[in-house]
C-alpha positions as CSV (number, residue, x, y, z in Angstrom):
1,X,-32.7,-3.1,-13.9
2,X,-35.4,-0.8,-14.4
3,X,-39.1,-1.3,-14.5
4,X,-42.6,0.5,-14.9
5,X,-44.2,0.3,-11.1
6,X,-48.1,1.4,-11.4
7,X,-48.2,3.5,-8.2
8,X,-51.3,4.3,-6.9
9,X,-51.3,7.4,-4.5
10,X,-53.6,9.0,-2.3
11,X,-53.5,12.5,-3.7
12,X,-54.8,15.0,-1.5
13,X,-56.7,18.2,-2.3
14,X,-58.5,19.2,1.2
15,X,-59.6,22.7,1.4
16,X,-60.7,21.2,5.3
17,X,-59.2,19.9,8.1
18,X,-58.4,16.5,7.7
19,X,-59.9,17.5,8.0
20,X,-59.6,20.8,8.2
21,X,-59.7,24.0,6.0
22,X,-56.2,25.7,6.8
23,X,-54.4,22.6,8.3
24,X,-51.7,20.8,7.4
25,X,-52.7,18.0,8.5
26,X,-52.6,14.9,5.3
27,X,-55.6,13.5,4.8
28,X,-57.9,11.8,5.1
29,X,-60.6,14.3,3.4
30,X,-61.0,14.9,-0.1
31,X,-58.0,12.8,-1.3
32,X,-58.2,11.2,-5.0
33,X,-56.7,8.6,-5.9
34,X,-54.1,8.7,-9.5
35,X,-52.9,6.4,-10.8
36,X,-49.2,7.1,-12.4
37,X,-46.5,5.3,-14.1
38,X,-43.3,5.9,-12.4
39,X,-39.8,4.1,-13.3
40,X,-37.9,3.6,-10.9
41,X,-35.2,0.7,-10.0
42,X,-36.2,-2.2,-9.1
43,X,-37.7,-3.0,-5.5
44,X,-35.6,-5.7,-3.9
45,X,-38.4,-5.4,-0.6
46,X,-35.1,-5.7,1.4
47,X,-34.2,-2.1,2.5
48,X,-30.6,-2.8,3.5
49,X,-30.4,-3.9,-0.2
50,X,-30.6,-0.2,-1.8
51,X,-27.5,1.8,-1.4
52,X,-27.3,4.8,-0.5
53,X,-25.8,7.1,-2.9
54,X,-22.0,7.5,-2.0
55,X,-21.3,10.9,-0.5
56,X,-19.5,12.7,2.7
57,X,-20.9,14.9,5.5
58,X,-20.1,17.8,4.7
59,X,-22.5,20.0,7.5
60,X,-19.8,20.5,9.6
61,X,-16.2,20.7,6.9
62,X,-17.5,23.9,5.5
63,X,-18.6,22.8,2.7
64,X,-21.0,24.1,0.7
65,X,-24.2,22.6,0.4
66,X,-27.5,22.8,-1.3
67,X,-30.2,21.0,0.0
68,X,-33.9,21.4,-1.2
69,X,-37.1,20.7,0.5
70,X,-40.1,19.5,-1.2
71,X,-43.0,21.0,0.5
72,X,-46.5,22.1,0.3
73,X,-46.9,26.1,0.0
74,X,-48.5,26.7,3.7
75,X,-46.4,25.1,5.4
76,X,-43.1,27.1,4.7
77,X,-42.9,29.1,7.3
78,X,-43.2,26.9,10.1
79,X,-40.3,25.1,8.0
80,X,-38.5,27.9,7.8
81,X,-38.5,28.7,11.9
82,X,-37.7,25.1,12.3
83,X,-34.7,25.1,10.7
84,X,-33.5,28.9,11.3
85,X,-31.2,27.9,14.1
86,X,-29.8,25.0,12.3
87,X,-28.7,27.2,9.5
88,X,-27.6,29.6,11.7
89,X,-25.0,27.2,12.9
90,X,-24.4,25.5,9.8
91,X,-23.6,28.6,7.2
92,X,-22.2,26.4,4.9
93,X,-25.6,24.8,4.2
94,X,-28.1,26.3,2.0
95,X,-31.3,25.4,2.0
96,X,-34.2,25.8,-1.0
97,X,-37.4,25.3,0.2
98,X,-39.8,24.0,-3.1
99,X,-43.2,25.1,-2.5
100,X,-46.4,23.3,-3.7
101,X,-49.5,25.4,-4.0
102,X,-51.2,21.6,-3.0
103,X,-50.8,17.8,-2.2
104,X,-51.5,17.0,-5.5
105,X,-48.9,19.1,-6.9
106,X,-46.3,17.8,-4.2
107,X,-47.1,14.3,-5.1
108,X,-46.5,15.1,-8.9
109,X,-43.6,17.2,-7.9
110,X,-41.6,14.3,-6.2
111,X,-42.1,11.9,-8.3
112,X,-41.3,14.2,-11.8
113,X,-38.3,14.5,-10.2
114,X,-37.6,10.7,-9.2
115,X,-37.9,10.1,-12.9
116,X,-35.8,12.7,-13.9
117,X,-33.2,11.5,-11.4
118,X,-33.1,14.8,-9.5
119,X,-34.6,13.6,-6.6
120,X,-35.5,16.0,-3.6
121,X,-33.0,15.6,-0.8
122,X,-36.1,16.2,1.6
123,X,-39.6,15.2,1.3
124,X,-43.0,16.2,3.1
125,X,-45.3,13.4,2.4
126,X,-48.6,13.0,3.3
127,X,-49.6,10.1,6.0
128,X,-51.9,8.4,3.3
129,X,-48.9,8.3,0.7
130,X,-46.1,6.9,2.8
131,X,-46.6,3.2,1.5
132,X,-46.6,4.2,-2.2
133,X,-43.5,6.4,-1.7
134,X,-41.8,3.4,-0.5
135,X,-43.3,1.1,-3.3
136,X,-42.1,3.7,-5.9
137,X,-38.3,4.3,-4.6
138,X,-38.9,7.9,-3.9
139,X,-37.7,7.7,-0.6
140,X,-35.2,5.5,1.0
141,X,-35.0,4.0,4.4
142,X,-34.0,5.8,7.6
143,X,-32.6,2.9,9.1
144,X,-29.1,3.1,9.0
145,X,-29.0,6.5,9.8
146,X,-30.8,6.2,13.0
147,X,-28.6,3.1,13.6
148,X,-25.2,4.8,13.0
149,X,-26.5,7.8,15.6
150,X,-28.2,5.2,17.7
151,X,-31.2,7.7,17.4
152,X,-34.1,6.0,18.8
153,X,-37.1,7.3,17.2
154,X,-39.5,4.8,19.7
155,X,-38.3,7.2,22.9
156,X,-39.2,10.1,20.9
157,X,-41.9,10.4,18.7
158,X,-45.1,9.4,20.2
159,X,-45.0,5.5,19.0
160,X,-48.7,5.2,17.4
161,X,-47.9,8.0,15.1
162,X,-44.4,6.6,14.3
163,X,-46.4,3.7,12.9
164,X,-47.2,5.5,10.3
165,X,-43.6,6.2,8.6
166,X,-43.0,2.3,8.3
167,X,-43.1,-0.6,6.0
168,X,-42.5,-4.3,6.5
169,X,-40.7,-3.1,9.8
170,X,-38.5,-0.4,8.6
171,X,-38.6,3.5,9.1
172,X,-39.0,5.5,5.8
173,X,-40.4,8.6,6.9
174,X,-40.7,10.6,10.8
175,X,-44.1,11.9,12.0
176,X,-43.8,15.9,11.9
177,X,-47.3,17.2,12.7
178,X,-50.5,15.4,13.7
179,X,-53.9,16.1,14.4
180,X,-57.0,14.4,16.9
181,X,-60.2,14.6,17.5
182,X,-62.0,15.2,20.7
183,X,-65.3,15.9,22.0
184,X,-66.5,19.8,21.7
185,X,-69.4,20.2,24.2
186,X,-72.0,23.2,24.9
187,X,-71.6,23.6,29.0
188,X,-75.3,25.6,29.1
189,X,-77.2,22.9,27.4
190,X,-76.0,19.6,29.3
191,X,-76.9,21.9,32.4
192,X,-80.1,22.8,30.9
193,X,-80.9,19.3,30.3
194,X,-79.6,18.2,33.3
195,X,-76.9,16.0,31.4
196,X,-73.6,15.2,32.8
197,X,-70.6,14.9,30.2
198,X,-70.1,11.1,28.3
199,X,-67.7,9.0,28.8
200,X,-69.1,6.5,26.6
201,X,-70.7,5.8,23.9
202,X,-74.4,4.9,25.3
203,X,-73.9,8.3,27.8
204,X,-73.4,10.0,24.8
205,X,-76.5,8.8,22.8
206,X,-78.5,9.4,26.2
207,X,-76.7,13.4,26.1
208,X,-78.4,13.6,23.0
209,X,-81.5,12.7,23.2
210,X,-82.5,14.0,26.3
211,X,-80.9,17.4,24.6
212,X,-83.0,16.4,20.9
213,X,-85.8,18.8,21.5
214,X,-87.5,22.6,21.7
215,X,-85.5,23.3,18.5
216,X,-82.4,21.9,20.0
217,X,-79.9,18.9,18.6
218,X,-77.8,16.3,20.3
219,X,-74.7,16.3,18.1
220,X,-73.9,17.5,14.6
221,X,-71.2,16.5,11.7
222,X,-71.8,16.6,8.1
223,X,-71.8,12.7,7.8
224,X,-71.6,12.2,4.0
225,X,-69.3,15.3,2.9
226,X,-66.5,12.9,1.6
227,X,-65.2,9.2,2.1
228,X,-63.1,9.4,4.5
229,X,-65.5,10.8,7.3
230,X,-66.5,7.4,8.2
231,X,-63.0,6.5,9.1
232,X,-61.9,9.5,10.2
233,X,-64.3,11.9,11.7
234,X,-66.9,9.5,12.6
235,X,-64.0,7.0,12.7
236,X,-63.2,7.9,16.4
237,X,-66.2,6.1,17.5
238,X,-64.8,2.8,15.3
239,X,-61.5,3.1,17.2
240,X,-63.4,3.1,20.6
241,X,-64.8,-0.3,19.7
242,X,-61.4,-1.5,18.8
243,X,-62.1,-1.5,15.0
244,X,-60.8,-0.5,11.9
245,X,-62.1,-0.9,7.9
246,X,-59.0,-3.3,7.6
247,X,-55.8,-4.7,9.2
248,X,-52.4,-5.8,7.9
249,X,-52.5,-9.7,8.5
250,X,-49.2,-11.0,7.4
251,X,-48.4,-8.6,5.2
252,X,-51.5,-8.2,3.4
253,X,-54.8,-5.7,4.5
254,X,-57.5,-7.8,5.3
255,X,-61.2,-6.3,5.7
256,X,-63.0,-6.2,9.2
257,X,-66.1,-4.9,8.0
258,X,-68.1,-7.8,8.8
259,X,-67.6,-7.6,12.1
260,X,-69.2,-6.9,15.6
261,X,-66.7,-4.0,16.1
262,X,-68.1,-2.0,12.9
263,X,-71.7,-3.7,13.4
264,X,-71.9,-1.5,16.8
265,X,-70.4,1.5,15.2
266,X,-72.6,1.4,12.5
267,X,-76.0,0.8,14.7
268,X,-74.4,3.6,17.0
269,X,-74.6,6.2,13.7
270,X,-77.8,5.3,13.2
271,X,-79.4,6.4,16.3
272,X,-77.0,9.0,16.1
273,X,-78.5,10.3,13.6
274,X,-82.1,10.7,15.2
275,X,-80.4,13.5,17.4
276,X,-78.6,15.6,14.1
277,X,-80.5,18.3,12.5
278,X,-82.1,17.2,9.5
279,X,-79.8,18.4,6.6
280,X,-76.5,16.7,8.6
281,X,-76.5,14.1,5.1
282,X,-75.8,16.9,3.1
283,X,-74.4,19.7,4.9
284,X,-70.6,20.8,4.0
285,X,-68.3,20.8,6.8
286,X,-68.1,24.4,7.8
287,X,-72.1,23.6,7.6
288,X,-71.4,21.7,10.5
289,X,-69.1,23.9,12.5
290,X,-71.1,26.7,11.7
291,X,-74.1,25.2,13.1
292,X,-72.9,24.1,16.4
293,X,-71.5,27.6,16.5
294,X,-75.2,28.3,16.9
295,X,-75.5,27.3,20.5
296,X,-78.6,24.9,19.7
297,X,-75.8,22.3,19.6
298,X,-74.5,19.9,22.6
299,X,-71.5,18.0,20.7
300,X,-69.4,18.2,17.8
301,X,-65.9,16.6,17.1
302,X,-63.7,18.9,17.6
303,X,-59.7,19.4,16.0
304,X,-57.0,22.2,17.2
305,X,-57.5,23.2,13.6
306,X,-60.9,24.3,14.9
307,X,-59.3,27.3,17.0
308,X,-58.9,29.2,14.2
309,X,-62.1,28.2,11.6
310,X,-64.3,27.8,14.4
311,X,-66.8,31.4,14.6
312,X,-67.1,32.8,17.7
313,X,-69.4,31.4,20.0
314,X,-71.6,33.2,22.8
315,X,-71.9,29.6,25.2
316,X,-69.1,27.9,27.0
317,X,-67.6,25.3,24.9
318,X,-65.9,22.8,27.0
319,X,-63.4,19.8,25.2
320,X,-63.4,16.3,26.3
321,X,-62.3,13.1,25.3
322,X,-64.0,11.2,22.9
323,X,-66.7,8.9,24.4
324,X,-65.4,5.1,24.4
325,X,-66.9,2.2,23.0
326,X,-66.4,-1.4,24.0
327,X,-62.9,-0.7,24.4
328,X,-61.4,2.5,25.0
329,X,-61.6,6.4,24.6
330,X,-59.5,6.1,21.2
331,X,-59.6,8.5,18.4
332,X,-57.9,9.2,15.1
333,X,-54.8,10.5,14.2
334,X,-53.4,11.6,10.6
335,X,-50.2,14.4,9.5
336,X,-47.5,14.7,7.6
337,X,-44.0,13.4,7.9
338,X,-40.9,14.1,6.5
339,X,-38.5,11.5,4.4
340,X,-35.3,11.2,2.4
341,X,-35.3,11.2,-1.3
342,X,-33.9,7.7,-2.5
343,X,-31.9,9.8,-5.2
344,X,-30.2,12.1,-3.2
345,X,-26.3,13.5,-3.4
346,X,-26.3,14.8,-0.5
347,X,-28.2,11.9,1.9
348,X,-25.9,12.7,5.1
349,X,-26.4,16.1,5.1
350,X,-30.2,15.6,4.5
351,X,-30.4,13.2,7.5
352,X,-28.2,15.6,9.6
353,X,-30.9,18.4,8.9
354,X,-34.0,15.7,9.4
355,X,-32.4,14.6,12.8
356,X,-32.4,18.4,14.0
357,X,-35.5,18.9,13.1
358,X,-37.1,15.4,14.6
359,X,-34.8,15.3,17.7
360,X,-35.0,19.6,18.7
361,X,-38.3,20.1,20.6
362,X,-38.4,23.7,19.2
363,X,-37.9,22.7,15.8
364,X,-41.0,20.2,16.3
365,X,-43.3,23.2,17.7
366,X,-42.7,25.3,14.8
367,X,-43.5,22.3,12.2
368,X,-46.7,21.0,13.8
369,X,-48.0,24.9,12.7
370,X,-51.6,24.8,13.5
371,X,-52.3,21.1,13.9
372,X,-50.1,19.4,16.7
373,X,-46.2,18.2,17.8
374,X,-45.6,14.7,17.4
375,X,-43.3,14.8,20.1
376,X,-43.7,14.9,23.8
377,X,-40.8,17.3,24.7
378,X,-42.5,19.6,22.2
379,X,-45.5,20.5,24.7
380,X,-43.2,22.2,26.7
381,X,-42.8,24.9,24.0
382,X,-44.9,27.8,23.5
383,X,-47.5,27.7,22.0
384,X,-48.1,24.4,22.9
385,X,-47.8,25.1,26.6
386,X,-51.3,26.6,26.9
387,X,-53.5,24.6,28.5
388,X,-55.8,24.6,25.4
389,X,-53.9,22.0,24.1
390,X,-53.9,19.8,27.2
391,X,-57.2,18.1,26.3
392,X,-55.2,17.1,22.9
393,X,-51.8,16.1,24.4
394,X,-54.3,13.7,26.5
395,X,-56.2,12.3,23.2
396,X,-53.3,11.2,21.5
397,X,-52.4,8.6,23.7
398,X,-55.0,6.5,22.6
399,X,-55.1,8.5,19.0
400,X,-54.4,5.6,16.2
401,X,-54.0,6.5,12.0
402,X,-57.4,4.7,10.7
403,X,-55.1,2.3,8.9
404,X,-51.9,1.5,7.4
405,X,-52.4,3.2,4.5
406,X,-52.4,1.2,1.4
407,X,-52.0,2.3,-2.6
408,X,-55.1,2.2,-3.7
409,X,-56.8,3.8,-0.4
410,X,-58.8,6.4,-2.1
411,X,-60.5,3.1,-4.0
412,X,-60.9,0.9,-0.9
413,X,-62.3,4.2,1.1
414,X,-65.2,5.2,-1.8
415,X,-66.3,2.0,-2.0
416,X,-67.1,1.6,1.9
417,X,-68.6,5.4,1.3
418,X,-71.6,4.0,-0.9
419,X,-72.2,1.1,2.1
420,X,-71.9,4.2,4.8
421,X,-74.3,6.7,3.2
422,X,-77.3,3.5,1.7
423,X,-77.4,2.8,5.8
424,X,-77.4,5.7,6.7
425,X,-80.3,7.2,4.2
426,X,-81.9,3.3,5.4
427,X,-81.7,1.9,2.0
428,X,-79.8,-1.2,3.3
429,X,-79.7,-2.9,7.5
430,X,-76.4,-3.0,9.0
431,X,-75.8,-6.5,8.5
432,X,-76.3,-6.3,5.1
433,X,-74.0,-3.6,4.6
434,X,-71.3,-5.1,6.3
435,X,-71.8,-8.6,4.6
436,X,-71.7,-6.9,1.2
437,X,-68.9,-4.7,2.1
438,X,-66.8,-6.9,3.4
439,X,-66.6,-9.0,0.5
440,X,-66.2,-5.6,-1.8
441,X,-63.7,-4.2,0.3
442,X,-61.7,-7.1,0.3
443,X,-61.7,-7.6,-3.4
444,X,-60.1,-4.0,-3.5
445,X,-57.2,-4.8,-0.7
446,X,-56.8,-8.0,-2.9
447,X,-54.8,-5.6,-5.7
448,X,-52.3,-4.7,-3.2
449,X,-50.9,-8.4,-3.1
């Protein structure tokens, strides 16, 4: 039976980093939210229910086999390398990689073609989409594959970021590049100020004050640029107080604004603040790397996307963890990840190709490109072996995505924006902001019951 599903999905159209200008990394910044009727059959909830599309392996009879990749434009080559010696092996499979000049075209790419019934076989989807893929029967669940070739993803893929490929329990979709946050600090001015480097949160406000002065700044980050610095960016001070703008609480997101988690990380922007230079409110984000490029800066969140925008520096920039809050050193994690189309002809062979690429520490180096593997084996390639990316290997242990992303996450994410910029420009106390938000929030999270 077929039906009209209003999908809502997180389109995004970052020029930045997730942050980041140049990275592949799904986000988080800059995504827009579309809303798009899509018909598709009939959700059941119950993944064992869908069937997948009767076909045989041919990868290994000889066979030949055409298999196309949906992906966005900048990341082809790394795809390319990643599957190289797969190919190479398997001459009998042909592969077509579809390149998007952006997220927003990807999205609109996959789901033309669900709707024409000419699915993709594979899928790149961005971490913020995942749960309306599922929703919309674009892509189809992974778990009798990894069953069948008792493939345990768990003892694999680092097991926060596999998080984000599931629903109700089930995997749809494998982690295939991710990107952290730490702490970038300027060596000569914590020794000009006699400051050693924080390990929490109050060290760090102390860092920047005592560093807040003959034309010098504490910290930098352009704090209003988009919606989803708050939870991303700036979010890696949330996660070190163990919160989050909302949880999944038996099956449905529930707010946690009006909490003593987000109170803290609020009151901890605010006096934040007092060490920024003056224009932080309003400054774009390569503002903000270009002005702790200046040297008159002691800290700046920092992503490996950053090695290649960042402009050279003439001080010695040292990374660290980020500071913790009541609970840990955590930060934030986002990426892409790669999934099945639900319509596929060719579903074993598109699995056979995912597992190489998810299970084949090479491959895995070659995808993350320049953000980072999400697998541990994949550190022990080049160029992930330099000791540049140590500080990062080290992060994501305690690196969680903001949220489990729901539909309408672009909506839910502007509307805690407007509570995040009145306190921060003082038009409104924290408390208020978080009583108002929370009830405003919620209402939005409501729609996805």
């Amino acid at each position: 039976m077929k039906k009209t599903l209003a999908i809502v999905l997180a389109l995004t159209m970052i020029s930045g980093v997730c942050a980041c200008g140049g990275s592949q990394e799904g986000t988080e910044e800059g995504s827009t939210a579309n809303t798009i009727q899509n018909n598709s059959e009939e959700n059941t909830g119950d993944p064992k229910s869908k069937e997948i599309p009767e076909n045989t392996d041919s990868t290994s009879s000889g066979e030949a086999v055409n298999l196309r990749i949906l992906l966005q434009e900048t990341s082809a080559e790394s795809v390319e390398a990643a599957i190289a010696p797969y190919l190479e092996q398997y001459p009998n499979i042909k592969v077509e990689l579809v390149k998007a000049p952006d997220f927003v075209a990807m999205n609109q790419n996959a789901i033309a073609a669900h709707q024409a019934n000419d699915d993709y076989d594979l899928i790149t989807v961005n971490h913020v989409d995942t749960l309306a893929y599922v929703k919309g029967d674009i892509i189809q669940s992974l778990e009798e594959f990894t069953k069948a070739d008792e493939i345990k993803y768990e003892d694999i893929i680092f097991t926060s970021l596999l998080e984000q490929g599931k629903s109700d329990g089930h995997l749809y979709a494998i982690p295939i590049n991710t990107g952290t946050r730490v702490l970038a600090v300027n060596k000569e001015l914590f020794e000009k100020y006699g400051q050693k480097y924080p390990e929490t949160q109050k060290e760090m406000l102390e860092a920047a004050a005592a560093m807040t002065r003959d034309g010098n700044f504490g910290f930098v980050n352009s704090m209003c640029r988009n919606s989803y610095v708050p939870t991303y960016e700036q979010g890696v001070f949330l996660m070190g107080n163990g919160g989050r703008l909302y949880e999944i609480e038996d099956g449905h997101p529930v707010a946690k604004i009006d909490t003593q988690e987000m109170k803290d990380f609020l009151n901890f922007n605010v006096e934040l603040l007092k060490y920024m230079p003056k224009d932080c409110l309003t400054m774009t984000e390569d503002d903000g790397r270009k002005a702790f490029a200046t040297g008159n800066i002691g800290m700046y969140v920092f992503g490996p996307w950053e090695y290649s925008l960042m402009p050279e520096v003439d001080f010695t920039c040292e990374l660290i963890k980020i500071p913790s809050g009541t609970k840990e050193q955590a930060s934030t994690s986002g990426g892409f990840q790669m999934a099945i189309g639900s319509g596929t002809k060719n579903s074993q062979e598109a699995w056979n190709l995912l597992k190489y690429i998810t299970t084949t520490p090479e491959a895995m180096a070659s995808m993350a490109a320049t953000d980072l593997p999400t697998m541990e084996d994949a550190y022990k390639v080049a160029p992930y072996t330099d000791e540049k990316y140590d500080i990062f290997r080290e992060q994501l242990e305690t690196a969680y995505l903001a949220g489990i992303p729901v539909p309408n996450l672009n909506e839910v994410s502007e509307d805690f924006f407007s509570y995040w910029t009145d306190v921060l420009y003082g038009k409104i106390s924290v408390d208020e902001a978080c009583s108002k938000a929370q009830e405003s929030v919620q209402k939005l999270l409501d729609k996805n019951k």
